[in-house]
N, C-alpha and C positions, 0 to 999 in steps of 0.2 A: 232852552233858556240858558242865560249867561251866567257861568259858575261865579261871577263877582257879584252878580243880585242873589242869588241863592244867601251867599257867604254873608252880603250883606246884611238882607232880612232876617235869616237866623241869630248873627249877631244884635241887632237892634232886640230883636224880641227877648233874648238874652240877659240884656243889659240891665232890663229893671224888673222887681220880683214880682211886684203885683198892677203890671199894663191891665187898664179896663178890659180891654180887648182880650186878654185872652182868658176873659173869667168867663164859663158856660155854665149852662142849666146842667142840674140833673133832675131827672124825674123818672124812675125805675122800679120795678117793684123787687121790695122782699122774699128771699123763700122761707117757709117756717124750718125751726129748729136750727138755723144756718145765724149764728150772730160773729163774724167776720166775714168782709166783700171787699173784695180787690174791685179795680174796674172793670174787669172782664167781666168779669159776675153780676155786674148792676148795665152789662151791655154799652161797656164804654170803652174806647180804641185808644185815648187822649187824655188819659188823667196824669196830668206829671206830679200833684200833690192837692192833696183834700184841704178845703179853709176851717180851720178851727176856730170862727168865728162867731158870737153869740147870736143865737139866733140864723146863726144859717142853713144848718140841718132842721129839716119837719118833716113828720109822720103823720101817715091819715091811716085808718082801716076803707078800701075802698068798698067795701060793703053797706059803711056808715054814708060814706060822702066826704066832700072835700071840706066839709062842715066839719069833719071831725079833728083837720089839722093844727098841730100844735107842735110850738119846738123843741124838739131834743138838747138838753142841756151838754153842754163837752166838757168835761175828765179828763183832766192829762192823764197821760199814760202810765205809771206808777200808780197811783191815785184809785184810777180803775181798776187796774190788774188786783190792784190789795183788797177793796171794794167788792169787786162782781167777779171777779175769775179764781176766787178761792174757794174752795167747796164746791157743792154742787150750785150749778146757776140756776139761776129766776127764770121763769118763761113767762112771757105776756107781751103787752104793749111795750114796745122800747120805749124809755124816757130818759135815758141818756146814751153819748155817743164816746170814743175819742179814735185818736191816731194812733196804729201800734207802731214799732221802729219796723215792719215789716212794709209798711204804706199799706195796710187797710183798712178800713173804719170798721171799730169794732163796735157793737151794740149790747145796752141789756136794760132790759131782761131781754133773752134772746127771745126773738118771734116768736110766737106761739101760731102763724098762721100768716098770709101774706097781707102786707102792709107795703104801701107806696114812702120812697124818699123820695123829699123833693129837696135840691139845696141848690150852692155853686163850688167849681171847683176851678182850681186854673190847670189847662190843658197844655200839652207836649208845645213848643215851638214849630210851627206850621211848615216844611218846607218846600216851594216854591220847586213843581216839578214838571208842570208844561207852562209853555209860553200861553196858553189859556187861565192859569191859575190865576186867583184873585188873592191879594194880601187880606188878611181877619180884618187890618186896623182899618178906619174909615179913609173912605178912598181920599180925603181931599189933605191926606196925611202921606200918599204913597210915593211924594218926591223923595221924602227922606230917604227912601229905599237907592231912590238911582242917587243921590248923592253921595250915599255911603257906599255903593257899587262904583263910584268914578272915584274916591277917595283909595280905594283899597288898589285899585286899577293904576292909580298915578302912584300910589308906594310902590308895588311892584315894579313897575317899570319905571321906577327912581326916576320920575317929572321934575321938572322944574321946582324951586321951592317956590317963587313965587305963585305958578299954575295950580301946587299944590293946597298953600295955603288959599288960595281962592276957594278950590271946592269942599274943604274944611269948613268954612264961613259960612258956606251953603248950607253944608250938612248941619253945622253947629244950630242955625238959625229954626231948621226946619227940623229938628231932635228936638230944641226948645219947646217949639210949639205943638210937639205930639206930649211931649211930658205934660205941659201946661192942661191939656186937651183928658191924657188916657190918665192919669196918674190921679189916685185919690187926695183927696185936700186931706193935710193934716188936723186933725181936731182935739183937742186937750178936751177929757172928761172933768167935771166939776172947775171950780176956782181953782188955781194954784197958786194967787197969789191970797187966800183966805177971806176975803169978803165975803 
């Protein structure tokens, strides 16, 4: 595969923090007495940062059923530490979570016994490493890739400006429409303008 579609793709997916595309499942289970997990620990290869988002982390006892899940409320991090990690901690049902400045998601009460998480997380930047690989983003989005691989291709070897700006136009065009596409709609909570 061509190091300017590598460069390219990895750039693209760089460029904006929260692409639809590279949000994934987790659903892993707990071990008891263990309340911080790295990704390794919850059997994940691609975690480049956990979402602190309401409602995105849930716990179930899978003994109960999926019947039993519910969501973990998140804690920044001070917050928690002064809360649950002073003294001796809680053991039970987790019901809250947060981020430590380590990147693990810390829990508590910590486990008393295994418990499934289910949430999302965004994953490492994908890199493109046989000519078989397939891009995450949806395929009808994967121009943008060879445009931004002809763009970096014609800076190097200092093209034309006009040739240049051509596949700019391309790129710009076909970046628009994955933003449009992968990117979350901004939404205002409540009124702000007070009605």
């Amino acid at each position: 595969i061509e190091q300017w579609v590598v460069d390219a793709w990895v750039d693209i997916q760089t460029q904006r923090h929260s692409w639809k595309f590279l949000r994934k499942e987790l659903n892993a289970p707990l071990i008891a007495a263990i309340g911080d997990y790295d990704g390794g620990q919850l059997g994940l290869s691609d975690v480049a940062e956990w979402l602190p988002e309401p409602e995105n982390m849930t716990l179930y006892d899978p003994a109960v059923g999926i019947g039993d899940e519910g969501s973990l409320i998140y804690v920044n991090w001070p917050e928690f530490r002064a809360r649950y990690r002073r003294g001796v901690e809680q053991t039970g049902k987790p019901r809250f979570f947060s981020l430590k400045p380590d990147g693990k998601i810390a829990l508590s009460p910590v486990p008393d016994k295994v418990y499934r998480l289910r949430g999302e997380y965004l994953r490492t930047p994908q890199v493109l490493a046989e000519n078989t690989d397939i891009p995450i983003c949806p395929e009808r989005f994967h121009d943008v890739i060879k445009w931004k691989a002809l763009v970096l291709l014609m800076e190097y070897d200092e093209a034309p400006p006009k040739a240049l700006e051509d596949k700019v136009l391309q790129y710009t065009r076909a970046m628009n429409a994955l933003e449009r596409s992968q990117l979350p709609v901004p939404s205002i909570r409540g009124n702000p303008l007070g009605y």
